[in-house]
N, C-alpha and C positions, 0 to 999 in steps of 0.2 A: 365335214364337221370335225373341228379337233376332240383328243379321245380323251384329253384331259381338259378339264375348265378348275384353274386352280381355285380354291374354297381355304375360307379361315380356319379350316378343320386339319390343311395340308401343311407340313414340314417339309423343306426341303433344307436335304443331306448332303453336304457338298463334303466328298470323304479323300482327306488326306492328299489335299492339291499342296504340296511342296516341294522343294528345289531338289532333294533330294531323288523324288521318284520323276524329275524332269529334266531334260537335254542336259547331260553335264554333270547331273548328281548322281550319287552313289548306288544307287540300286534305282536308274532311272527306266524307265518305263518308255517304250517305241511310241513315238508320237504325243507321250505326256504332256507338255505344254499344251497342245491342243485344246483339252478342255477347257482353258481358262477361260477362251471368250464365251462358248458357250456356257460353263458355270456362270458367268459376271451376265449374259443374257439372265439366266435361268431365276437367279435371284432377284431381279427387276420385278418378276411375275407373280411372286408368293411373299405372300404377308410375314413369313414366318421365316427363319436361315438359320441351318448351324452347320459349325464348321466343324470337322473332329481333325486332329493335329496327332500321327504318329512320335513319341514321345518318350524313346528309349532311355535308360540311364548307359552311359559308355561299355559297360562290362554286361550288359543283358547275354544273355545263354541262348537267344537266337541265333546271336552273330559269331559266324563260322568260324572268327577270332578267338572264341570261346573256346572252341574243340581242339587242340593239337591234333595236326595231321589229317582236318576232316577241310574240305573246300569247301566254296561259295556255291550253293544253290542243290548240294548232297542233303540226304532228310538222313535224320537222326531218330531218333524215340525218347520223349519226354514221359513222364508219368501217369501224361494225359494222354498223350499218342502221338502219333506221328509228326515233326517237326520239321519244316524247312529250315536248312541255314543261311543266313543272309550276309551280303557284305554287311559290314557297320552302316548304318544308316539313321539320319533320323536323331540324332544323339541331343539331348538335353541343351538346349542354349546353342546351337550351332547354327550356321547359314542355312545346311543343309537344311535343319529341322523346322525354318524358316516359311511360309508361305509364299509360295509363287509370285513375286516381287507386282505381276500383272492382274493378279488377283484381287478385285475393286467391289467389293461383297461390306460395306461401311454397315451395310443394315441388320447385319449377323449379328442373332442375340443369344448365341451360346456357341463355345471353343469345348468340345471335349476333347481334352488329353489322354491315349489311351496308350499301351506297352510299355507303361513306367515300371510295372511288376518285374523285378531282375528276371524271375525264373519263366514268367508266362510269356508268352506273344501273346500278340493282340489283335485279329483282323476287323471282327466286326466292331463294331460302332456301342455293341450292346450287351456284349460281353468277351470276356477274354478267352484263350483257344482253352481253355478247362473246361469251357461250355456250360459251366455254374458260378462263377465270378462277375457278378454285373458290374457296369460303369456306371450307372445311373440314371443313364439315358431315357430306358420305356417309363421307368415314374416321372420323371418330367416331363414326356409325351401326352403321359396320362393326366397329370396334373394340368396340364395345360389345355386339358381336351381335344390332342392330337386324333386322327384317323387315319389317315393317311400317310405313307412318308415317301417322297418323290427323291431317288437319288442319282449323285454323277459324280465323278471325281476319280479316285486310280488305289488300287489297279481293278478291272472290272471282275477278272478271276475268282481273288480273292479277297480286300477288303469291303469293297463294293457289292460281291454276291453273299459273303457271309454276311455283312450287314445288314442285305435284304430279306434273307431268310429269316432269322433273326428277329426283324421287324415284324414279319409273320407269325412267326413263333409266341411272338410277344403282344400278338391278334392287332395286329394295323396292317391297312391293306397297302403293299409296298409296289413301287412303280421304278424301273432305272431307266435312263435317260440314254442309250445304248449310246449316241453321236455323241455325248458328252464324259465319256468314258473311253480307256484303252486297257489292255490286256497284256499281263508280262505273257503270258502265255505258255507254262514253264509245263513241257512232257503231255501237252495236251488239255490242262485247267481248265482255258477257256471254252472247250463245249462241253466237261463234266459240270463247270460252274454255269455254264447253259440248264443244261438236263437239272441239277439239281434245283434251278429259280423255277422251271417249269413246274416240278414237283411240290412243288412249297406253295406255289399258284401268286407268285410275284410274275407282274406286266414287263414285258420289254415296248420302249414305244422309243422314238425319235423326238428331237426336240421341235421337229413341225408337227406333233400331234397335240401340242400344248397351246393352248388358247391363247392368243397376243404375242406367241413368239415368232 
């Protein structure tokens, strides 16, 4: 019996499937493309779709271009705490920052845009890495009388696990789609971002555990 049977209560969160975090782009992710067909499955199933879209301005203070003399993928310390540095990625109007050209999701009824903030990053879905800067997203969950939020898309690590917990945080019960995801997997992330979804009490399932896929 599958472990999900999607319900009009459910959101699925397809997070940051772009050219960028995929074969060829700039902070591309092992395997990224991957998700797409399973996202472009995943969407067929739930009534509901939003896409969120990484959405830097050129000069953001993530990007290890920012630092003199600090490299790509070195953590820094922001005001809020610990910070990765990333290549440029993602950048305002660019290919890169584009959607995965295969990505066929028509029925998506919301784009959130998130790391416009020069000074902040952005992983989750729900708030910025200050961890009191909302996007706007859980009142519109709310408003819309969300419950659920079923997610997939890149990187699983970290926009995808901060987004889940998150979800949590924000009392909706959160589900990731583990085959529908991949992991930069950067000093180990991806089983602290394990251990931490376990804690939070977000699901990990497969996309044969969903009903009609």
């Amino acid at each position: 019996m599958p472990l999900i049977d999607p319900h009009p209560t459910d959101a699925l969160l397809l997070v940051d499937i772009q050219n960028d975090f995929c074969p060829g782009g700039a902070l591309a992710v092992g395997g990224g493309g991957e998700v797409v067909p399973v996202a472009n499955r995943l969407a067929r199933l739930f009534g509901s779709v939003i896409l969120t879209q990484d959405w830097h301005p050129p000069d953001h203070r993530s990007f290890a271009s920012a630092h003199p003399g600090m490299s790509a993928f070195a953590t820094t310390t922001f005001a809020y705490g610990p910070q990765v540095l990333w290549p440029d990625h993602c950048v305002q109007g660019t290919q890169g920052a584009a959607f995965h050209p295969d990505l066929d999701v028509p029925m998506a009824q919301l784009v959130l845009r998130k790391g416009f903030h020069r000074g902040i990053d952005s992983y989750s879905a729900f708030f910025e890495n200050d961890r009191t800067t909302p996007t706007g997203l859980a009142g519109y969950l709310r408003e819309r009388g969300f419950r659920r939020v079923v997610l997939a898309g890149l990187a699983t690590d970290f926009c995808v696990a901060f987004s889940a917990e998150d979800a949590v945080r924000c009392g909706f019960e959160a589900v990731v789609v583990e085959d529908g995801c991949r992991a930069i997997d950067l000093q180990g992330s991806l089983d602290a971002a394990k251990a931490r979804l376990a804690s939070a009490g977000a699901r990990l399932v497969r996309s044969a555990d969903i009903a009609g896929s």
